[in-house]
N, C-alpha and C positions, 0 to 999 in steps of 0.2 A: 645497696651500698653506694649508690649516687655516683658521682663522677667517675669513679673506679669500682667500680661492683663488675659482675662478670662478662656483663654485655659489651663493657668498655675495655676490657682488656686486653683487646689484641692492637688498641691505639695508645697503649700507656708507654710501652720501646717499641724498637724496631726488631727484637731477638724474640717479641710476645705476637707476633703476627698469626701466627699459628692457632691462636685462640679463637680467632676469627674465621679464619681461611681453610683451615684443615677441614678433611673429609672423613676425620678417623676420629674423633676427638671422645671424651668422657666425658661423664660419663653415661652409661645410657639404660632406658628402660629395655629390660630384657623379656621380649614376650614368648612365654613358655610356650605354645602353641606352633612357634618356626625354630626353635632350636632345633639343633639337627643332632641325635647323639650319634658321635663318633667312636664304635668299637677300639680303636688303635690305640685311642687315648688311654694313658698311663696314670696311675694314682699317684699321688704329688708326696716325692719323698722331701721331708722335712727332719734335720739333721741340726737341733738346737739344742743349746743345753745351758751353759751359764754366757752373762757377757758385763761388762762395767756397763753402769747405764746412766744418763745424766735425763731430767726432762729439762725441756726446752721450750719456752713459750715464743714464738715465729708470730705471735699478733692475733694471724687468721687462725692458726690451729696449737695444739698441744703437741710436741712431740718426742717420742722416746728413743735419744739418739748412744748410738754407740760404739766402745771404742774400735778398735782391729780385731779382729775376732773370726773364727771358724765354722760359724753357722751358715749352713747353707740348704737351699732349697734344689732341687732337682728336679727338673721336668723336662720329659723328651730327649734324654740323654744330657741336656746342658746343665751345666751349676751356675747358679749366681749365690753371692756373697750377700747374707742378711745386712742390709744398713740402718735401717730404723724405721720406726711404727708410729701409727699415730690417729687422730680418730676424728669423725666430721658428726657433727649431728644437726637434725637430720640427716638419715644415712642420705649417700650422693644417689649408687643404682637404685633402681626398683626392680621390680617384678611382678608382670602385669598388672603393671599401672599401681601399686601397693608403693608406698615410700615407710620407710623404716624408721626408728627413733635414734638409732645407731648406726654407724660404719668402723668399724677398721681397718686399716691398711697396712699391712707390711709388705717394706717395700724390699726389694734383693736389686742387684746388680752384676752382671756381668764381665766378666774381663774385655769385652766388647763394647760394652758402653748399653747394652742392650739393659731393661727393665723389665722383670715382674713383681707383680704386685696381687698379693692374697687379699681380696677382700671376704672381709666377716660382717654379717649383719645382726644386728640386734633388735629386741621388741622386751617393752616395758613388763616387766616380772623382779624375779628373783636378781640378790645383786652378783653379777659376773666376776668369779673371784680373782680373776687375774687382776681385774679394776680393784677389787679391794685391797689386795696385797700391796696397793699404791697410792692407795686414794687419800692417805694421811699426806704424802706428797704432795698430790695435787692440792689440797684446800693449805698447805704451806707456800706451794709457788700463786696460789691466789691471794695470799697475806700481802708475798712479796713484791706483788704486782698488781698491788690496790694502787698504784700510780697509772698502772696501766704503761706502762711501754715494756716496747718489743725486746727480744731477748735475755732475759730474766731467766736465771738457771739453778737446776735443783738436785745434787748430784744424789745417783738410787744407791750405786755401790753396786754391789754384786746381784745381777738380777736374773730368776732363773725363767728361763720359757718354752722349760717342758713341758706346760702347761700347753701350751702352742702345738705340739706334734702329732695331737691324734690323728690317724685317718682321715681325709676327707672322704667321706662315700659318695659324695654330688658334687660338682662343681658343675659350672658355665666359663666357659673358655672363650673369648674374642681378643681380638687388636684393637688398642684404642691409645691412648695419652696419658698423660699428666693431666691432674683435676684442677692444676693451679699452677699460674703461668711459670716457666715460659707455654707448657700446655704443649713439648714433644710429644711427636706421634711412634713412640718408642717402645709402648711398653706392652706385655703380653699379660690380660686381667685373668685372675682367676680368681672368681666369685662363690664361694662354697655354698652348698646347697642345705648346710643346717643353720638352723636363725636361731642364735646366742641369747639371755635372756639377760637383762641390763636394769636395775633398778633407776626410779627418778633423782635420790639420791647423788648418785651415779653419775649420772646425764649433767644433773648441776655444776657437780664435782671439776665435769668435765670442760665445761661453761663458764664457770667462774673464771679463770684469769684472764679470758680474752677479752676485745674490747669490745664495746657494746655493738658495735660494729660487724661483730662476725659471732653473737654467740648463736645463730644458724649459718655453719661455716659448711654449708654444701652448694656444689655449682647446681645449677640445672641442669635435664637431661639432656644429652646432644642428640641430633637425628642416627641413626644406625647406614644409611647412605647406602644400604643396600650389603652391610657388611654380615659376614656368619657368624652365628653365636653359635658354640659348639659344646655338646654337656657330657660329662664322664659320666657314668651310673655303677658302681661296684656292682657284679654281677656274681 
């Protein structure tokens, strides 16, 4: 992405420094061989049900923003409040050294200012039906954004993300960032350990309104700097 592509990003402001500089940053390849699994760790209660939902084309990514709402995630005794989703393809993490065709993100927030964020991965199969429940959407915000500029909006109306609440039986747990500047060092990932299956279709769907520029809108992987990747395993 030339001038501003990712390498360049912590010289674009002075609030994007952290792209650069940070120790903790995202995202990164997770090698299954030094995780550490943590017995104490808690299965991730997720408390979603309906919410108004608008998509949102931001340039570099697709995403599914929403209004005030009562969705919340829980981990570790704390709540954060669901804020919105949204997808990078190629996925951003790996896993031993493996890059994925998909990512999702849902992000939550805390009354603190604190950030988690669920990542899901995907691999080319069957088409992922919470994408299809949308994906007339999506190929209507790529109609509307055959100009290509940024925030172009599609509103979903009532969108349900029950879909969204199974169990996790696997995650990988570390401290890392934001994948796209400013790239705070705020947020706590948890990366589930079932890989979703995403048709090509799909990936297109997902592709199409952004600009040529970002339709592989993943960073690269950051160094791990010595940090703990830590894995729940239902037992």
């Amino acid at each position: 992405m030339g001038a501003t592509g990712p390498s360049k990003w912590g010289s674009l402001k002075p609030g994007f420094s952290e792209c650069s500089t940070g120790k903790s940053q995202s995202p990164i390849d997770i090698p299954k061989g030094k995780v550490v699994l943590n017995k104490k760790l808690k299965p991730l209660t997720r408390e979603y049900s309906y919410i108004n939902a608008t998509f949102v084309n931001n340039g570099f990514n697709i995403e599914l923003r929403c209004g005030k709402n009562t969705n919340l995630l829980i981990s570790d005794g704390k709540a954060y409040i669901f804020s919105q989703l949204h997808w990078h393809s190629p996925s951003e993490h790996r896993i031993d050294g493996v890059q994925y065709d998909a990512e999702l993100h849902l992000v939550h927030i805390a009354d603190d200012g604190c950030i988690a964020v669920i990542g899901i991965l995907y691999h080319l199969g069957h088409p992922d039906p919470l994408i299809a429940k949308v994906q007339n959407k999506l190929y209507q915000l790529g109609i509307d954004m055959s100009g290509v500029k940024e925030g172009g909006q599609v509103a979903l109306g009532t969108f349900n993300m029950h879909q969204l609440r199974k169990n996790a039986r696997k995650y990988y747990r570390y401290s890392g960032s934001l994948t796209t500047p400013p790239c705070n060092q705020t947020v706590a990932w948890y990366i589930l350990g079932k890989v979703r299956s995403i048709s090509p279709e799909q990936v297109q769907a997902l592709k199409a309104p952004l600009g040529w520029a970002y339709k592989n809108n993943s960073r690269p992987v950051q160094p791990l700097n010595g940090r703990l990747v830590e894995l729940y395993e239902e037992r």
